[in-house]
C-alpha positions in Angstrom: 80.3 127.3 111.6 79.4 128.1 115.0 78.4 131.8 116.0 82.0 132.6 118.3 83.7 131.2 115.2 81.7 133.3 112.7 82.3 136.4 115.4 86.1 135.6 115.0 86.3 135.5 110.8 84.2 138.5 110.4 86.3 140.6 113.6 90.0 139.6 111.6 88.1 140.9 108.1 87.1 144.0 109.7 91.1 144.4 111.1 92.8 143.8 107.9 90.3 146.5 105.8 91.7 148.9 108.9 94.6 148.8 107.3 93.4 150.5 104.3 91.8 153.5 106.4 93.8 156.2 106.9 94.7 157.9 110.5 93.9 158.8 113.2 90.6 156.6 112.5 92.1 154.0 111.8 93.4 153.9 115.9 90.0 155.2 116.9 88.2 151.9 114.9 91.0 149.3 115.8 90.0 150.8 120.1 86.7 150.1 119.0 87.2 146.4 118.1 89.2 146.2 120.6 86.6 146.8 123.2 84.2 144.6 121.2 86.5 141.8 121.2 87.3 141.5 124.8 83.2 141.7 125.4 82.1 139.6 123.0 84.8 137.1 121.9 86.7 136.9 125.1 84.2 136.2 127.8 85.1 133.9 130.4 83.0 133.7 134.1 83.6 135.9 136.7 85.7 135.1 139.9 85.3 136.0 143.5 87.1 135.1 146.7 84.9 135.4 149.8 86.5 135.8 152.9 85.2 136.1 156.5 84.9 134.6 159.8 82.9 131.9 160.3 79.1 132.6 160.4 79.8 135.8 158.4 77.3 134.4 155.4 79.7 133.7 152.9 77.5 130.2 151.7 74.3 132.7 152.0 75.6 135.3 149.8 76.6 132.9 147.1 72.7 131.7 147.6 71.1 135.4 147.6 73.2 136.3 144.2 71.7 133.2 142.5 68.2 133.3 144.1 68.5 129.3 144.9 70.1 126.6 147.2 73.1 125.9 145.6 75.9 126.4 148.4 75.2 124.6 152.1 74.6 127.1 154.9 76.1 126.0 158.3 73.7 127.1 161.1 76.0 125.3 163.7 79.8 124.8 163.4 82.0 125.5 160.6 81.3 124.1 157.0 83.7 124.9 154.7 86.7 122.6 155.5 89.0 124.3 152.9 89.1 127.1 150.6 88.2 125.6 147.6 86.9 127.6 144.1 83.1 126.2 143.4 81.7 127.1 140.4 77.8 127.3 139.8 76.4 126.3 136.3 73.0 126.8 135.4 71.3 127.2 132.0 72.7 130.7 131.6 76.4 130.5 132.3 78.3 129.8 135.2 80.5 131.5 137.9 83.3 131.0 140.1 83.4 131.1 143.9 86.7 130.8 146.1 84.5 129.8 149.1 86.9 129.7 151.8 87.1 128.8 155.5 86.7 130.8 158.4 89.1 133.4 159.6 89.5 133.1 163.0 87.2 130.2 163.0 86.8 128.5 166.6 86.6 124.8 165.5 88.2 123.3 162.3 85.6 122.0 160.1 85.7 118.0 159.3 88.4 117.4 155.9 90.2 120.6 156.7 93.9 120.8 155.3 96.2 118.8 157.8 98.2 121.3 159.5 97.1 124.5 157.3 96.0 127.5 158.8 92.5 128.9 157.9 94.8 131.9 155.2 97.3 129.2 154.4 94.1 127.2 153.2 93.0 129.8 151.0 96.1 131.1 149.6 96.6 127.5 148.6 93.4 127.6 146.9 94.2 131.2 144.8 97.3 129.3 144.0 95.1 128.1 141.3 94.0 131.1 139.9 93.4 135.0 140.7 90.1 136.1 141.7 88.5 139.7 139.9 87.6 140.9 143.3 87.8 140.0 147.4 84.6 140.4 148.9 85.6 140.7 152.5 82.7 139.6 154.6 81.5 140.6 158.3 78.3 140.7 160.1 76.7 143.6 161.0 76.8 143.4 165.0 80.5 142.4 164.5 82.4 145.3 163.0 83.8 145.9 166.4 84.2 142.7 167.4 88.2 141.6 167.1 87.9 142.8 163.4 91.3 144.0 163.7 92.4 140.0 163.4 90.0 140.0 160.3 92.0 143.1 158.6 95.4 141.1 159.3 94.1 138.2 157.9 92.5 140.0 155.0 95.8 142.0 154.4 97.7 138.6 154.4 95.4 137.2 151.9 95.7 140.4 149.1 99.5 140.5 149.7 99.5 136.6 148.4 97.5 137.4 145.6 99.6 139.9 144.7 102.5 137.6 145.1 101.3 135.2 143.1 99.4 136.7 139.9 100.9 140.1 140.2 98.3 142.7 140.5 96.3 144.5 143.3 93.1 142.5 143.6 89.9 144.8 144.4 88.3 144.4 148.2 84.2 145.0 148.6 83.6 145.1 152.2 80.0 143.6 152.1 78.4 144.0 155.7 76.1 140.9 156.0 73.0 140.1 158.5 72.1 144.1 158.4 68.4 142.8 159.1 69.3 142.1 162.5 70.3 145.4 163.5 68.3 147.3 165.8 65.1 147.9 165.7 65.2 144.0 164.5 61.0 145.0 164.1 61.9 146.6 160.7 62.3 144.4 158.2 64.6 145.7 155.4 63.0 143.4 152.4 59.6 144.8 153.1 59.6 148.3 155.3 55.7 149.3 154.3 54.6 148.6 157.5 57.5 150.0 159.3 57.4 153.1 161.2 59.2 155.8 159.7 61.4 156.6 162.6 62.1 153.1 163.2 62.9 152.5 159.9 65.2 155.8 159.6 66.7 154.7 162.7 67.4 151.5 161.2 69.3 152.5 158.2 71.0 155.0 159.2 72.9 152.4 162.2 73.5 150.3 159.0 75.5 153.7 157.2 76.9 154.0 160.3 78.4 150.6 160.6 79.4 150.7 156.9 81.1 154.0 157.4 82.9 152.6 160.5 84.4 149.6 158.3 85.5 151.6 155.4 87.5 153.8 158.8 88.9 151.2 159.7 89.8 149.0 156.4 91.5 152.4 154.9 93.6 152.9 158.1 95.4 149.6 156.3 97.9 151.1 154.2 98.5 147.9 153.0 94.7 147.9 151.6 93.9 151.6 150.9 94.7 151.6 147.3 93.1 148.3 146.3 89.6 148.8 148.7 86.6 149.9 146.9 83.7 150.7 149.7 81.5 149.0 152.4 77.9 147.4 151.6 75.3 146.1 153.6 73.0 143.6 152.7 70.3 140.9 154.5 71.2 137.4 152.3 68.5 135.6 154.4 66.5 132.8 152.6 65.3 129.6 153.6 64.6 126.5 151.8 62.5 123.4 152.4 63.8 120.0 151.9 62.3 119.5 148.5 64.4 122.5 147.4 61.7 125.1 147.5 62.0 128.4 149.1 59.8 129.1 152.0 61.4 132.6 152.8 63.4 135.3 151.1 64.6 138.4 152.6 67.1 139.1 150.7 68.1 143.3 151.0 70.6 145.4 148.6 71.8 142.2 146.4 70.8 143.5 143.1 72.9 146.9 144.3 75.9 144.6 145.3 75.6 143.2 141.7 75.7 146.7 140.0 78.9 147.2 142.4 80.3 144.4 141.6 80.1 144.8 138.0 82.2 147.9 138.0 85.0 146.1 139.6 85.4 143.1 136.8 87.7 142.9 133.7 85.9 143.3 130.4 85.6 139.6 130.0 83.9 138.7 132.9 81.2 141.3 132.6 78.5 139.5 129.9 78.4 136.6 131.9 78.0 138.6 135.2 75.2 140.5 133.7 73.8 137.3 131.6 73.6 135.6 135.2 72.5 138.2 137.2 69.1 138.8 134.8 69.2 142.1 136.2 67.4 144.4 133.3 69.2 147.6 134.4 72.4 146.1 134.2 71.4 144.4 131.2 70.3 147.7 129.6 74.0 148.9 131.1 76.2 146.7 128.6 73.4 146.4 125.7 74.2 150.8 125.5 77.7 149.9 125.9 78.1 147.4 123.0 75.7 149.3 120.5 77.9 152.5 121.0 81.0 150.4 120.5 79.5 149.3 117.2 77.5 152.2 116.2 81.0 153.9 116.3 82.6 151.0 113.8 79.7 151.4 111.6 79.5 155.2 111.1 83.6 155.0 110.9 83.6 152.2 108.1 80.9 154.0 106.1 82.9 157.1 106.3 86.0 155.7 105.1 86.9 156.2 101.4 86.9 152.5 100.3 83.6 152.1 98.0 81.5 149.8 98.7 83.7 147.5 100.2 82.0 148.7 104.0 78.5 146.9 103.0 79.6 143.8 104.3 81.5 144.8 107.0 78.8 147.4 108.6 75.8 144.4 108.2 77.8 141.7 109.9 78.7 144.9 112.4 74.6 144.5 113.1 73.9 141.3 113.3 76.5 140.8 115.6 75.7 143.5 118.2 71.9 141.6 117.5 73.5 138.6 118.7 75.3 140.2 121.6 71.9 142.1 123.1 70.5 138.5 122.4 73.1 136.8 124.5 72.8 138.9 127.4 69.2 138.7 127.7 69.8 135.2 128.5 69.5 133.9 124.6 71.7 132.3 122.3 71.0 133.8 119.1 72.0 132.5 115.7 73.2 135.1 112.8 69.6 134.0 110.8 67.7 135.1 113.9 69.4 138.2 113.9 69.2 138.9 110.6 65.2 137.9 110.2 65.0 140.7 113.5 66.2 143.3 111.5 63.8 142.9 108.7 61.2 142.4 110.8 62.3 146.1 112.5 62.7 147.6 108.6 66.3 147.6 109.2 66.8 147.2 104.9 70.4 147.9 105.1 70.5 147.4 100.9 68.2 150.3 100.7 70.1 152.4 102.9 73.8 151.6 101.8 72.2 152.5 97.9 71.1 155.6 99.3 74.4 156.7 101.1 76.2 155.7 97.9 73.8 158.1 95.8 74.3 161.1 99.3 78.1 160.4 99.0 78.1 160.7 95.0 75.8 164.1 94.8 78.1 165.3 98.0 81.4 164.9 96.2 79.9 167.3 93.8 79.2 169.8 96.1 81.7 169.7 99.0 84.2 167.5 98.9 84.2 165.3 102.4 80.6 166.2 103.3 79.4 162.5 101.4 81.7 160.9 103.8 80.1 162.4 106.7 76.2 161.8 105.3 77.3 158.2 105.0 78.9 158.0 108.6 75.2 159.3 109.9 73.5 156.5 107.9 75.5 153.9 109.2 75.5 155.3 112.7 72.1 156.2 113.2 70.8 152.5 111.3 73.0 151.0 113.9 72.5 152.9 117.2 68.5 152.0 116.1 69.3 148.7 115.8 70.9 148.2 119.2 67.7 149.9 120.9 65.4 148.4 119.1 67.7 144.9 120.2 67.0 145.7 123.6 63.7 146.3 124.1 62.6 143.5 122.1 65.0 141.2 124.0 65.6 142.7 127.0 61.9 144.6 128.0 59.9 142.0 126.0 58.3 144.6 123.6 56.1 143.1 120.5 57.7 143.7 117.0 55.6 146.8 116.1 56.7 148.2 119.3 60.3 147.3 118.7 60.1 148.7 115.1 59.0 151.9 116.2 61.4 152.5 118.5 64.3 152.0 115.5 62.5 154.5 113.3 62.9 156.9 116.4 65.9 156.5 117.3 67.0 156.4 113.7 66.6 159.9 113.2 67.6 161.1 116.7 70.8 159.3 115.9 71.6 160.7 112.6 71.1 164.0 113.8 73.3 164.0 116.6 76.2 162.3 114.4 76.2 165.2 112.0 76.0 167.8 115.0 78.8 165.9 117.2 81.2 165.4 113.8 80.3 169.0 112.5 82.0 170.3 116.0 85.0 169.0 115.6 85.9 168.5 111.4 88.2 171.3 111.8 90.2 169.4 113.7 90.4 166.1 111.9 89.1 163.8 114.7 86.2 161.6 114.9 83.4 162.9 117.2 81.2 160.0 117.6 78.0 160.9 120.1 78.7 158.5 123.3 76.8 156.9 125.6 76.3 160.4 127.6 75.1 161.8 124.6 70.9 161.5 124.6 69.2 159.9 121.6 
């Protein structure tokens, strides 16, 4: 059985066992899988529309996020002959591009649609499918130049979308050639030897510019609720004929990436982050999917069904193993996963006999208080786990190093799950630590 399949069986066991767990954490858990399911069993790539002028950089964006040659630049006259979604596949994952011709465009590009105007063009295109976000693109020197065509055209373009698939699609204005603002001496990619004023001077012309846009895009009404914020960035690179890359001054792309992530669904944001190879934003979703299951674990182990939570909590683990795995850029199998967490010391048997013995001698003592020791097992095992996952996939830490970051966070964990569900018993709600909470 392959590993989405196996994800699939053991997410519809864990649903029908909700039904035995009384409220409300029964809704909290069901949330919870809810969240997981949409992250790790309905991914799909993420989709852009770029939209600009011609010369604006769409083709060199779509370059600078990947780091390589894969959309062709025109230096001369218009390239793009229609809008036209393009989607780049590489060894970790692919994504889609509504690369789109030139608003306002001076010439029409050779194999242009007939009679179709450059918005016609692309709203033929998003006939196809809606994009996650419109990344609106214009060049530095050119904010004041006629924009206020651009902002009609771009206004045209969102109202079709919204036409057609029926939701307000999100606009990033992304300010493009900022390296050729003045003092064009500074260069943005590598300021050392820049002198401070002149630098300064620089960027703060660029946060002018970028202030101006966002003036002038929220004096839309049509756009005010749907536009995000300006960006500038330098998406310069050049490439020699045998493919090789002879330059790259590339400025602010791994920021635009961060932004960008915010704005997409749930299901487009492991493939974002798995293409991107961005640790931070790696880091960003490996947190988020070891809270999400942390959470499931410590809620399952608290429930009053015996035993029944042992298989339930371990598949839990491997599968958030499998996940970190994934977005590091691996595909992991369920053996890997589970040979990882012996190798950390992960022995969930031991730990599952000794929250049956804690929830036995607490019984005794205080009713409810064994369900609670269990939860912090579970919890604290599992939030280990996931750090542990990450800095042995993500940061590239050895084993031993790996291990001892589970036995610390272990105990940090457990901690802060009795402290955090101590808080709140009195009023019957679950009080799982979250990812603001410091372990």
């Amino acid at each position: 059985m392959k590993l989405r399949e196996e994800l699939i069986e053991r997410a519809k066991r864990l649903e029908e066992m909700l039904e035995k767990v009384p409220e409300p954490m029964a809704k909290e858990l069901r949330k919870k899988l809810e969240e997981l399911r949409e992250l790790l069993l309905e991914q799909r790539p993420p989709r852009f529309a770029l939209v600009g002028r011609r010369g604006a950089g769409k083709s060199s964006l779509i370059n600078a996020l990947f780091g390589k040659s894969v959309a062709e630049v025109g230096h001369e006259k218009a390239t793009t002959s229609r809008g036209r979604w393009w989607s780049y596949t590489g060894e970790l994952g692919t994504v889609e591009m509504l690369d789109t011709r030139g608003i306002q465009e001076g010439s029409t590009p050779e194999g242009a649609d007939g009679e179709l105007t450059p918005v016609d063009s692309i709203a033929k295109a998003l006939g196809e499918q809606g994009p996650d976000a419109v990344l609106f693109l214009i060049k530095a020197k050119e904010v004041d130049a006629a924009v206020e065509g651009d902002l009609d055209a771009l206004v045209e373009i969102c109202e079709r979308i919204r036409a057609m698939h029926h939701y307000p699609v999100p606009v990033v204005a992304v300010v493009t050639h900022c390296d050729e603002v003045e003092p064009k001496n500074v260069k943005l990619h590598d300021p050392q030897g820049a002198h401070p004023e002149d630098l300064a001077e620089k960027l703060e012309r660029i946060e002018r510019i970028e202030g101006d846009l966002e003036s002038k895009i929220r004096g839309r009404e049509e756009l005010r609720d749907q536009f995000v914020a300006a960006h500038g960035v330098s998406s310069y690179q050049s490439w020699r004929r045998d493919g090789s890359r002879r330059a790259d001054e590339r400025w602010r792309i791994e920021e635009l990436i961060h932004f960008l992530l915010d704005e997409l669904p749930e299901q487009a944001r492991v493939e974002f982050v798995r293409l991107s190879q961005v640790k931070a934003l790696q880091h960003r979703i490996a947190r988020r999917l070891t809270n999400i299951v942390s959470t499931l674990c410590g809620g399952v182990a608290m429930t009053p069904i015996p035993v029944a939570d042992i298989g339930p909590i371990t598949s839990l683990q491997t599968s958030l193993i499998t996940g970190i795995g994934y977005v590091s850029g691996r595909r992991l199998e369920v053996k890997t996963a589970t040979e990882f967490m012996g190798a950390i010391g992960a022995n969930m048997g031991a730990a599952i006999a000794l929250r049956e013995v804690a929830r036995a001698l607490a019984k005794i003592l205080a009713p409810g208080v064994g369900n609670v020791v269990s939860g912090a097992i579970a919890f604290g095992a599992t939030k280990a786990i996931g750090h542990s996952a990450a800095a042995y996939f993500i940061d590239g830490v050895d084993v031993d190093k790996a291990r001892e970051v589970f036995e610390t966070t272990k105990k940090k964990a457990r901690k802060l799950f009795k402290k955090r569900q101590k808080q709140l018993e009195s009023e019957e709600l679950l009080a799982f630590p979250t990812d603001d909470d410091e372990v």
